[in-house]
N, C-alpha and C positions, 0 to 999 in steps of 0.2 A: 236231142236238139230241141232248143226253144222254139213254138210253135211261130209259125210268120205273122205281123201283123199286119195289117191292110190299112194303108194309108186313108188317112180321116181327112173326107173334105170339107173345105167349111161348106155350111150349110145355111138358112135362111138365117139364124139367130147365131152363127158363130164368124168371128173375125179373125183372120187368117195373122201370123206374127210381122207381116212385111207392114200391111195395112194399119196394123197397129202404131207401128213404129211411123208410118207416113201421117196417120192423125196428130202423134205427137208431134213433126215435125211442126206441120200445120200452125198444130196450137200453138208454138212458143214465136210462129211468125208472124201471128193473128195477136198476141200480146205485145210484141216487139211493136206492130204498126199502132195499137192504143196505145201504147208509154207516148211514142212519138208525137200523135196527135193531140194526147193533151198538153206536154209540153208547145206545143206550137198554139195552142187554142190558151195557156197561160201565158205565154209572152205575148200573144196580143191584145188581152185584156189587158195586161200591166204597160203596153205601149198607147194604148190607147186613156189609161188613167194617167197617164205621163205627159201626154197630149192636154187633154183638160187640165190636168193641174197647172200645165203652164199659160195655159192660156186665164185660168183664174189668176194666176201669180203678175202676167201681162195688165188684167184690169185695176189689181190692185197698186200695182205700179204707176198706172197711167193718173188713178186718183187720188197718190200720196201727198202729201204739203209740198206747194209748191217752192215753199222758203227750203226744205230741207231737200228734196231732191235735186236743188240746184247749186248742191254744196257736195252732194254726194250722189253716187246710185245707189237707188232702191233695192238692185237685186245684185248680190256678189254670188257665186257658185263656185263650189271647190271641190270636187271630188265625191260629187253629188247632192251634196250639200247645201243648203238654200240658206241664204242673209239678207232676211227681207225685212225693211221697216213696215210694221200691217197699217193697213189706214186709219185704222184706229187708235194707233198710238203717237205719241208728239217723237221731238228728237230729247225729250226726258224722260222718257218711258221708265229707265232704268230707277229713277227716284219716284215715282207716280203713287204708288202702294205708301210712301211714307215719307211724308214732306211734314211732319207737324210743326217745323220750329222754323220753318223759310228755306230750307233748305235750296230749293232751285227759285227762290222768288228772284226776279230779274238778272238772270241767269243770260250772258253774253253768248251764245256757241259762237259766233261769228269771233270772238278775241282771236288776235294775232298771237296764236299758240302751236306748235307743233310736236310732237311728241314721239323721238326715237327709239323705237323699241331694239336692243341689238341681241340678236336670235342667231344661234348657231344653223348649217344647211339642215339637220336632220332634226330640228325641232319643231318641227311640222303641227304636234298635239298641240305645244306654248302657244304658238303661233294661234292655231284655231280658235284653244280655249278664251286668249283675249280677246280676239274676233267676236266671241261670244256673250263677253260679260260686260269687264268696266268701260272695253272700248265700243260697244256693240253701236250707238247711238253717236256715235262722233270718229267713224270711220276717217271723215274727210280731214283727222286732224293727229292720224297714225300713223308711220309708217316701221316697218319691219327692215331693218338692215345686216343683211347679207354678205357673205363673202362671196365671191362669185369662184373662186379657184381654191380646191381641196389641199389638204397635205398627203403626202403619198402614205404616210404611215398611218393605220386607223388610229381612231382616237383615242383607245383605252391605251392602246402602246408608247400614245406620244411622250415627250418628258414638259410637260407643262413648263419649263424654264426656257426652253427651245423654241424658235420661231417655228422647226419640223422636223424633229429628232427623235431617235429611238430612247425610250424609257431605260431610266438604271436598273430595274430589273426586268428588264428582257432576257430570257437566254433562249436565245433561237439559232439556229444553224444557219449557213450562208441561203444553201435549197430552203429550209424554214422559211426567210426570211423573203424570198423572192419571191414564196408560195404565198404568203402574208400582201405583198406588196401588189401581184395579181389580181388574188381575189378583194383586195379592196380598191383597186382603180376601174373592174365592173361594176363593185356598186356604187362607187361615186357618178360611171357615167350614168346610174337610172337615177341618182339623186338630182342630176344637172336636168335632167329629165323632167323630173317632179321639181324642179325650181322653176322653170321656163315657161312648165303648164301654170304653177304656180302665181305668176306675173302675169300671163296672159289673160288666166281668167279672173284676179285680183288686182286692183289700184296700189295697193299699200305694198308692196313687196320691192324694196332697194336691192339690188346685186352692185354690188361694190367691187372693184378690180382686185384684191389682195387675196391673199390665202389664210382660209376662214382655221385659225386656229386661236389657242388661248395664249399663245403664247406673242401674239400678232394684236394684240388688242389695242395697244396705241395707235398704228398702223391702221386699223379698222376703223377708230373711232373719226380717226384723223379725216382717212376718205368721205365719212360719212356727213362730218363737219364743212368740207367740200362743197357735198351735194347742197346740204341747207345750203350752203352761203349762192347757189346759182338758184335754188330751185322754191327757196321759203326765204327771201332775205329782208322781210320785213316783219319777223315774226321769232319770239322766245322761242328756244331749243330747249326741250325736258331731252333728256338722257336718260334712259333706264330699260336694265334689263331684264328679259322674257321671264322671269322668275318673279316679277314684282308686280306692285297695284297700283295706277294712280289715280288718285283721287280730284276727278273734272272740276265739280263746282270751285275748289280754292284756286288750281289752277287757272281757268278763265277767269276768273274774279280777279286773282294777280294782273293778268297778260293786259284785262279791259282799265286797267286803272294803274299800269306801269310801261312807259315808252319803250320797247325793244331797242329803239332806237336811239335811245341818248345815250349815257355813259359804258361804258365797257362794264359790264358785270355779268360775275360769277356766283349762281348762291347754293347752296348743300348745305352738308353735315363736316363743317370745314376740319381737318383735321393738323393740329398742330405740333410741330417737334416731335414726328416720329423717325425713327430710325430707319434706316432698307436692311431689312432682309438678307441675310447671303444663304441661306441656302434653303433648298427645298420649293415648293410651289411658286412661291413668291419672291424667290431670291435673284436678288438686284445685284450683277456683276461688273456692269458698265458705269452706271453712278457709283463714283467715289467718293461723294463727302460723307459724314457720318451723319447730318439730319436731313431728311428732304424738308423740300420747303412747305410751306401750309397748303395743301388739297384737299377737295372734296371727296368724302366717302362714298366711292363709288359702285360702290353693292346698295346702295341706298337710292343711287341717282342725284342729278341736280342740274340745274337749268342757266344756260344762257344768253345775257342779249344776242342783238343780231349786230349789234356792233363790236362784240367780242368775237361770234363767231366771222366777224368779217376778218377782222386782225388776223383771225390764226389761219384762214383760209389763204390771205395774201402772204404767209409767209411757209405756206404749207414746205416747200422743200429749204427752208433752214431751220425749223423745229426739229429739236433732238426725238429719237423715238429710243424709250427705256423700256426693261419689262413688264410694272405693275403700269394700268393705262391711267387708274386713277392721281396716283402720283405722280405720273406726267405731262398730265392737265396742268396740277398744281407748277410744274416745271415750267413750260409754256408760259401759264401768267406770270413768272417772276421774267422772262424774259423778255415780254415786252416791256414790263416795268424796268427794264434797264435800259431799253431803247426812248425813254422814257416819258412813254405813255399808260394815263390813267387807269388802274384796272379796280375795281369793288369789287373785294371779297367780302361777301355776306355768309357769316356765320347761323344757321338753325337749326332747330330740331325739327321742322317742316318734312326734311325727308328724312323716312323712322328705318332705321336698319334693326332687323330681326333677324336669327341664326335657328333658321332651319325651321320653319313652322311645319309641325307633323298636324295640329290644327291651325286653328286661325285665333293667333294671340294677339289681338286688337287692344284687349281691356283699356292699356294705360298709352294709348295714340294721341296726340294732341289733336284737338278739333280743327286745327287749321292746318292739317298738314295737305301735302304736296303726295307724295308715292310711299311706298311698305313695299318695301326687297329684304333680305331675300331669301333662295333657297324653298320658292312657293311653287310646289309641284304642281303640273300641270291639271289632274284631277281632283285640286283644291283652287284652283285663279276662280273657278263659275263663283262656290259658296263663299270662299273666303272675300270675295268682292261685294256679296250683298249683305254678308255679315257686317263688314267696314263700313258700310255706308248706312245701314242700318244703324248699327252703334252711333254715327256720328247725328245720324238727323234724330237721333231722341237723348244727344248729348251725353252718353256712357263714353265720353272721353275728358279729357284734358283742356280744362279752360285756357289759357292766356292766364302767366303767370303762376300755374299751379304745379305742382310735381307729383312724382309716383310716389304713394305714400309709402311710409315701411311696412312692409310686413306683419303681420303679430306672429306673436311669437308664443306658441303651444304650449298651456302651465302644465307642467312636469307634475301629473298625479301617482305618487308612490304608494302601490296597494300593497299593505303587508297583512301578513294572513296572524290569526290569532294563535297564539301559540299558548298552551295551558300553562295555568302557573304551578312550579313544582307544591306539591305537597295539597292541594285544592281538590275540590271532590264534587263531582257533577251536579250542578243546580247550585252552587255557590255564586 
């Protein structure tokens, strides 16, 4: 039998297993209450810089130009986000680095100008990054138009031909479909969420009664034309969408030295004698003639009196609504011209359509243009805006009168290699 051993007590210098186990406990509660307190000792450093910041933000508010803070507020906030004119800068900041050619010299802000920007609900970036750039300095003369009411289908499902339709290739199951239909009327309701804070804590932001799809854009345009006519009716309507650029100085230049209020006009990138569409994105099933009538391009935007937009405001529920919105416009003005009042259609290349800028293809812009749509991603609006303006105030554009030159065309160098001549003998 193995000898008995006698239990070992601890002693001055030994620690028993319970003790042991109880210091660790200790320890990980004694780490637990530092994690805690310094979390709690960082959030109120950073409440208290939060504090200050705003109260720095308060003085500089209080002693920004009194001409421009009475056209606008000085401090917008979105999402934490600060849109603040500094005191140091004018409401031309945006051109201030590079006026060599007059660029902003006697430069109107106050023109009778407005500018609809029409922005899908979940373009929230579009939305910012204008905030940020072309429009940063002339707030009080942008607004962002909104659908207020969703389509129950999401987006990528819809059929773009449809007012709010399932896509041709969908193949989803009936349960599929109502699992689809679920989860996208949750996230509509945090959109309607984020529209509301949206509005509250931003001036510019329109919510219009329709339902914000693409295939509703007449519809949209319509309501939005509406609003101007209560809410801006002494002042030109720009039209254009959150994918595009406008360009302020010609703009105001236009509005301070053209009556909104005299003749009915329409002016764009007029488009004449084209056909509709039957099928696919763009296809037009309710118009049956085979040319629509002359319209403005409206990926490009274009701008109207306020005596136009009066006309089609007073007649808002007997105007036809078709599916492209830009050729609908064009429909609209032949209709009043048969009631028969005066409309000007102003043909220009003032608003420049581009397809799909992956950079910022400015080169051959006309110097007096009006906006650049479209298809300008939202983390290209900031550069590609002071690219544009850039270009235009050191004149790397398009005079009056001039065109895009041709291309040259690469002289075809044909390298042929030597080939020995038969019967020749090296160093001949």
């Amino acid at each position: 039998t193995p000898p008995l051993r006698r239990p070992v007590q601890a002693g001055a210098g030994q620690i028993s297993p319970s003790s042991r186990s109880g210091l660790s406990s200790l320890r990980a509660h004694l780490c637990a209450v530092l994690v805690v307190l310094g979390c709690l000792v960082s959030l109120e450093v950073f409440m208290v810089y939060m504090v200050n910041n705003d109260n720095i933000v308060d003085e500089k508010a209080q002693t920004s130009n009194t001409h421009v803070s009475s056209t606008r507020s000085s401090l917008d906030t979105y999402k934490g986000r600060q849109y603040q004119s500094s005191n140091s800068r004018t409401a031309l900041s945006i051109f201030s680095n590079f006026n060599p050619n007059g660029l902003t010299d006697n430069l109107d802000i106050d023109a009778p100008v407005t500018i609809m920007v029409m922005s899908a609900r979940t373009n929230v970036a579009a939305r910012n990054a204008i905030r940020n750039s072309w429009a940063r300095d002339f707030k009080h003369k942008v607004v962002f138009v909104v659908g207020k009411r969703h389509c129950e289908i999401p987006y990528k499902l819809q059929d773009p031909a449809k007012l709010c339709g399932w896509g041709p290739n969908v193949t989803l199951t009936e349960s599929g479909m109502r699992d689809v239909l679920r989860s996208n009327a949750i996230a509509e309701k945090s959109i309607d969420r984020d529209l509301e804070r949206e509005k509250g804590e931003l001036s510019d932001l329109v919510l219009v009664d329709v339902i914000d799809s693409y295939g509703n854009l007449p519809n949209k345009t319509l309501n939005a034309i509406v609003w101007a006519s209560k809410h801006r009716p002494n002042d030109w309507i720009v039209k254009i969408d959150d994918d595009g650029i406008a360009f302020f100085p010609n703009i105001l230049q236009h509005a301070a030295t053209h009556d909104p209020l005299g003749n009915a006009t329409l002016i764009g990138d007029i488009l004449f004698e084209h056909n509709p569409v039957r099928e696919g994105k763009w296809a037009e099933f309710e118009f049956d003639e085979p040319i629509y009538p002359p319209y403005p391009q409206g990926a490009a935007g274009y701008m109207m009196s306020a005596t136009l937009v009066k006309y089609f405001a007073e007649r808002r529920l007997a105007l036809p609504r078709y599916h492209n919105e830009d050729a609908t416009v064009g429909i609209w003005v032949r209709e009043l011209q048969r009631e028969g009042l005066a409309v000007d259609l102003v043909a220009t290349t003032r608003f420049h359509f581009i397809n799909k800028a992956s950079s910022c293809p400015f080169r051959y812009v006309p110097c007096d243009l009006f906006t650049v749509g479209h298809a300008i991603r939202p983390h290209l609006i900031t550069r590609c805006s002071n690219v544009l303006y850039r270009w235009v105030a050191r004149q790397k554009c398009l005079k009056p009168g001039e065109t895009i030159p041709p291309r040259p065309q690469a002289k075809m160098v044909r390298k042929t290699a030597s080939l020995p001549i038969a019967g020749a003998k090296k160093g001949d």
